[in-house]
N, C-alpha and C positions, 0 to 999 in steps of 0.2 A: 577455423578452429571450432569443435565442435564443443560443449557445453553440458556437461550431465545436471539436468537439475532433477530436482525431485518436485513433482508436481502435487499441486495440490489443485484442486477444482472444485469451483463453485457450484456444488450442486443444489443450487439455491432455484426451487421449482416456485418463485415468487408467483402469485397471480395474484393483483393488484384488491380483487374483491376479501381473500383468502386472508390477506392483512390485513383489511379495512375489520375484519368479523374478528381477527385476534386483539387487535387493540379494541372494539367495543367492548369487548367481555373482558376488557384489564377494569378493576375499580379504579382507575385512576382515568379512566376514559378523557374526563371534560378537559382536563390540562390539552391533549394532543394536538387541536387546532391553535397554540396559542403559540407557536413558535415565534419568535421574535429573533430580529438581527442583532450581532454583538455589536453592532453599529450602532441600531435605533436604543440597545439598552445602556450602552456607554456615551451616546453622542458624538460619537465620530463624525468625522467627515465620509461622506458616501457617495458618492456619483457615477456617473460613466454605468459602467458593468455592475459595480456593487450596488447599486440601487437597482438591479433587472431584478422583477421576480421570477423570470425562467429564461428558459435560451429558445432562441427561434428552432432550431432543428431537433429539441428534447422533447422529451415528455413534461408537461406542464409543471409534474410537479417538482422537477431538477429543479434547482437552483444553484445561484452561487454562494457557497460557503461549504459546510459539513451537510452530508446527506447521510439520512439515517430512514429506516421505518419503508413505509411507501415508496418516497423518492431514489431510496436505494436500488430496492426492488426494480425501481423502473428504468432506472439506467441501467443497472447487470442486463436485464430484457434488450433494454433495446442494443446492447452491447452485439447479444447474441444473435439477434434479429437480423444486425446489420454490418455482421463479418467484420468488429474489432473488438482488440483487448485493451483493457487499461493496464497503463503499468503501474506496478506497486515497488516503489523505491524507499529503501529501509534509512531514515536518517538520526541523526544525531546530535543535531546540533540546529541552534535557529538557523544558521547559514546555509546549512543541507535543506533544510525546510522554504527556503525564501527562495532556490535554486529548481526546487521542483516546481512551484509554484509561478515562478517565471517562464520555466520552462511547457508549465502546460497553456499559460497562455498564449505563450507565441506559437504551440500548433493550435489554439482553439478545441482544446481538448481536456476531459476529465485527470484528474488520477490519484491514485489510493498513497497515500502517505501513510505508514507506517515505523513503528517502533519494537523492538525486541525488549528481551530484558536488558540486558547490558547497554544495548543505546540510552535507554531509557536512565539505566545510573550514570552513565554519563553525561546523559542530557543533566542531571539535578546536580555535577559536580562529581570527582572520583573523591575527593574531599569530605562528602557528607557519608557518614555509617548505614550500610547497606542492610544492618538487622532486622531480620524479617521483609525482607525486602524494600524498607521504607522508601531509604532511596531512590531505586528504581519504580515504586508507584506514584512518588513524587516529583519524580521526572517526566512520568508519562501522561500524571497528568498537568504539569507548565507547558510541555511540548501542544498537547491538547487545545490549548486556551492559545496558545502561537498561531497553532492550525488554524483554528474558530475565528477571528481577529483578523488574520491576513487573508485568508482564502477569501474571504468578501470582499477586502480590496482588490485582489488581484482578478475579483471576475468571473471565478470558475468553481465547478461541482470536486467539492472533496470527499472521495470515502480515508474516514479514521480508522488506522487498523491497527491491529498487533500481530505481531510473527510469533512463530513457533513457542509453545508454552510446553513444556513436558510437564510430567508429573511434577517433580520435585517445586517445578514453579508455580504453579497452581495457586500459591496466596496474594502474589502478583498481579494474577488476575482476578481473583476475590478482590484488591483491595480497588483496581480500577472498575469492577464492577458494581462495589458500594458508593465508587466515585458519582455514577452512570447515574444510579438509584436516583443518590441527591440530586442529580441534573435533573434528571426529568422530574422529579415533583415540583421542581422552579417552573424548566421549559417545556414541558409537554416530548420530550426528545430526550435520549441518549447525550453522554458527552461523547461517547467514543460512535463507530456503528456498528463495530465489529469486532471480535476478536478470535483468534485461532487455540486453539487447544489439542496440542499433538502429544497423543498419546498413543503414536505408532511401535512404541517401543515396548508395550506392555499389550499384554492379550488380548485378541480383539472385545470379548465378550467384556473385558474392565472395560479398557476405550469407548466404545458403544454406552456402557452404564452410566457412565462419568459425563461422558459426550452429551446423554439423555439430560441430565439434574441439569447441567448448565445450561442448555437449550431451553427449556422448561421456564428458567429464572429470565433468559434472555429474551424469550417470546414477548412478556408481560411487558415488555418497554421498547420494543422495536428494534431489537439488533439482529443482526447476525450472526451463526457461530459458522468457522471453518474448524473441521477435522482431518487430519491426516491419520488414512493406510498406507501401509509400508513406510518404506525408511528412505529419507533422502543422503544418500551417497556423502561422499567429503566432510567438510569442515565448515562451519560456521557459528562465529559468537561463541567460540569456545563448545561449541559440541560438537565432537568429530567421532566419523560413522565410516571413517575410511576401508576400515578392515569388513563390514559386513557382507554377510553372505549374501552371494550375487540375486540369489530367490529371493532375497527380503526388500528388491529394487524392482519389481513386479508385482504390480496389485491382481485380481482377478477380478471377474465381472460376476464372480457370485459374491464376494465380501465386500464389493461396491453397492450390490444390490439390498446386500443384507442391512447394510447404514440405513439405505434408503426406508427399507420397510421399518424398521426400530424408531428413525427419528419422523419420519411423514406425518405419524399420529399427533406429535406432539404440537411442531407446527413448520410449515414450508419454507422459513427462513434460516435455511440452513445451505451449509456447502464441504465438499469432499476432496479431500486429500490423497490422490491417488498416485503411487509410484508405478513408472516405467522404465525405471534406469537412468534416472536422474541424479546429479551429483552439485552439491555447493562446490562454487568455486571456479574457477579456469584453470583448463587441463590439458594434454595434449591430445588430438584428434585419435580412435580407436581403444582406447582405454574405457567407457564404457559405450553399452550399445542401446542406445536409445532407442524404443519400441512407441511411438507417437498413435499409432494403427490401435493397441490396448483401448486409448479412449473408446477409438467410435465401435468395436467391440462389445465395451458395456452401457454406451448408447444404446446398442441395436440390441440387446440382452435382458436389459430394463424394460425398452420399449416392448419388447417380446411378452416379457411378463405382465405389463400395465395393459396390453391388449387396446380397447379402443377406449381406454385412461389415457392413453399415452398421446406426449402432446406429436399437434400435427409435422412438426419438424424432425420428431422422433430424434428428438433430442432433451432429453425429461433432465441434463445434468448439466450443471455450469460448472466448468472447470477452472480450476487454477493455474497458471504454469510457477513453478517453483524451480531456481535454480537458472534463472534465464540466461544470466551474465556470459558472454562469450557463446550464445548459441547459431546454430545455421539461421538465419533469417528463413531457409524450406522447412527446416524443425517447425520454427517456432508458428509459418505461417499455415502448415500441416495441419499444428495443434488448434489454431485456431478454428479451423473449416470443421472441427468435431467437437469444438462446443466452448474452446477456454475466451472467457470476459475477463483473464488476470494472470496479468506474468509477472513475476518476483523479481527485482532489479536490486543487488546488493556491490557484489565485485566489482562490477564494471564503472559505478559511479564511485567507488572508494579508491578504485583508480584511478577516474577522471579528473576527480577532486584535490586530490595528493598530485598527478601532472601537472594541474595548475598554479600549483606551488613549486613547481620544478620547476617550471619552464620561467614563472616569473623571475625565482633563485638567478637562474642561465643569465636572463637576459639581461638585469641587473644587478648580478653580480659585484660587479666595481663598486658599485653604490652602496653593498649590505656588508661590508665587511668592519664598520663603524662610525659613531654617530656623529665623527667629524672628519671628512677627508675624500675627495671622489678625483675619479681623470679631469675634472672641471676645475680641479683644485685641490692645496691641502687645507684648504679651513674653509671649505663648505659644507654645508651639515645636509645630511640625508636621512632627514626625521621624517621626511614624505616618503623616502623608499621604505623604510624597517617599519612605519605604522602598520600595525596588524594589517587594519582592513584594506590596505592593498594586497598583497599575498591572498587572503582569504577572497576576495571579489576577484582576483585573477581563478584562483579553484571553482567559485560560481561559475564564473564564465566558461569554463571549461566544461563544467556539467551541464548545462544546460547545452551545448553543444553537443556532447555523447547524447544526451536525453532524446533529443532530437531524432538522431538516428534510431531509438528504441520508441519512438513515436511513430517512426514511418514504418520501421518493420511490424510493429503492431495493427497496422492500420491505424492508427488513431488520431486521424490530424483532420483540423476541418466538421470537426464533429459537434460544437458549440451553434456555428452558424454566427459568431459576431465578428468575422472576418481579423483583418491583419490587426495585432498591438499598436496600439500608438507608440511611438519614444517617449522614456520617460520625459520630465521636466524638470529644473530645477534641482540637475543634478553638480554635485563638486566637477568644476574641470583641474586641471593643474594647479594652474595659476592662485584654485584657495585648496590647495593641500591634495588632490586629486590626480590621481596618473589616470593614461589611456588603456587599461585595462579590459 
């Protein structure tokens, strides 16, 4: 079944010196060396992985927890370097969050955790007043400090992200990015590393302008901005693009290029959102026609114009893949051999995760229909079957299992170099409240 996503791509032309000179000319320079662990600043327990300050097969200066600045940069490179993508899985909930996080350890591999708006008010509660976005900036940023906190236990390089920002939401990311400010005058770091601002749906020359200011503010502290051209097909988090015109699913390799030349000056830490006829959501095969081949098009169009600028791979643009959920594994590994370090993972894990609750529902059934009475009996209580966190650790477990398969078609497994996961420890069995989930 084939998969319309709307791609966005990393055209992040990181070169590791390129940063190093944007953060010296921030007056805030001396903070940047001073990163510290949420571990060593809270006293946690740390061991194993979370005490690595790099990984055997990264660039030194991966590490495990949030990567921002430098370290970003140099993982997207080697991403691209070394023919894989990370995946970027949109979650909502600490559950979602501890599911990816499992799941990239057990392939040995990065990956980008992100949040939408609406994730994001739901991460803070549907409960709390969403006025001026409060809720949803206050959600994204608890979701944040989850990230920051558990990615160092679990071992592994996190990029922090946010999804699609339109216009209209734009204070959203104003308020996460005076979040970021405050961080880094503490950490010498971002809290987030990244954030998207798609403003495909308004003129390029706006987008572009807008695109500019905020790149501009993001440079000074080490993030990343993604932008999106053109329009991603479908429906997602309540923004639905079903009906647009099939030309507005086609980016070109002169308004790709034009990004390029407008935000280059400002600074290299940036990335592109580019459509091919991609669509949110899972659809049935033929309904749209995905154009993969656009990329390396405005690869080799960029590369054209940069002349002997242009890097030796002639490949000057890191792309996004957006839309991945339900795609060919030849799509998806097409796109990668032209440049994408990042494929969008939404559908397919809100699926994965809601199966898991199904399947649990099925199999114990007998059990959940109330809080005294099962086939074992009628006054036995089945306070172990209805406890939430069964259901929801059976929906883990399921994700992390889809995850998996969007780790191998990615390439992305193996990539850490600190080989197989240990078994947890010290986990509930049955016998103190704990099913085999």
């Amino acid at each position: 079944m084939t998969m319309k996503f709307a791609f966005a791509f990393f055209a992040t032309i990181v070169g590791a010196e390129a940063f190093s000179s944007n953060i010296q000319s921030s007056s805030r320079a001396r903070n940047v060396g001073l990163r510290e662990k949420i571990a060593e600043e809270l006293d946690l327990p740390c061991e194993d992985e979370c005490a690595l300050k790099s990984f055997p097969n990264l660039p030194e200066s991966v590490h495990p927890g949030v990567v921002t600045g430098k370290a970003l940069a140099d993982l997207l490179n080697h991403a691209k370097e070394n023919g894989y993508a990370i995946p970027a899985v949109n979650c909502v909930s600490s559950s979602s969050i501890n599911a990816c996080l499992e799941a990239a350890r057990k392939n040995d591999a990065p990956i980008i955790i992100q949040f939408s708006s609406g994730g994001s008010q739901f991460y803070a509660g549907k409960g709390l007043d969403n006025k001026n976005y409060a809720a949803a900036i206050a959600g994204a940023v608890s979701g944040a400090f989850h990230v920051r906190t558990l990615s160092e236990q679990y071992g592994v390089p996190v990029i922090l992200h946010t999804d699609h920002c339109a216009k209209k939401l734009l204070p959203w990311v104003d308020g996460l990015l005076n979040a970021s400010e405050r961080y880094y005058e503490k950490h010498g770091e971002p809290l987030f590393s990244s954030h998207m601002i798609d403003l495909s749906e308004e003129p390029i020359e706006e987008n572009i302008e807008i695109c500019k200011e905020y790149l501009a503010r993001f440079s000074k502290i080490g993030m990343l901005l993604e932008m999106e051209l053109g329009i991603t097909g479908g429906e997602e988090d309540g923004v639905n693009n079903e009906d647009v015109p099939l030309e507005d699913l086609y980016s070109k390799p002169e308004e790709i290029y034009q990004v390029y030349q407008e935000l280059s000056p400002i600074s290299d830490q940036f990335t592109v959102a580019a459509a091919f006829g991609n669509v949110h959501g899972v659809y049935s095969p033929g309904n749209v026609k995905l154009e993969p081949k656009i990329l390396t098009r405005a690869q080799a169009y960029i590369s054209e114009k940069l002349g002997d600028n242009a890097p030796a791979d002639k490949k000057p643009v890191k792309f996004v893949f957006h839309g991945g959920s339900g795609s060919d594994v030849s799509d998806i590994q097409e796109a990668i051999s032209y440049g994408v370090v990042k494929m969008n993972i939404d559908t397919d894990t809100q699926w994965s995760y809601w199966e898991g609750i199904k399947n649990f529902e099925t199999k114990y059934h007998d059990y959940l229909q109330g809080q005294i009475g099962n086939p074992e009996g009628p006054d036995k209580p089945n306070k172990k079957y209805y406890d939430p966190r069964e259901c929801l650790r059976a929906a883990e477990v399921n994700t992390v299992s889809r995850l998996d398969q969007c780790f191998a078609d990615l390439k992305c497994q193996n990539i850490l170099g600190l080989g197989e996961a240990k078994e947890a420890s010290n986990v509930l069995q049955p016998r103190r409240g704990g099913l085999p989930v």
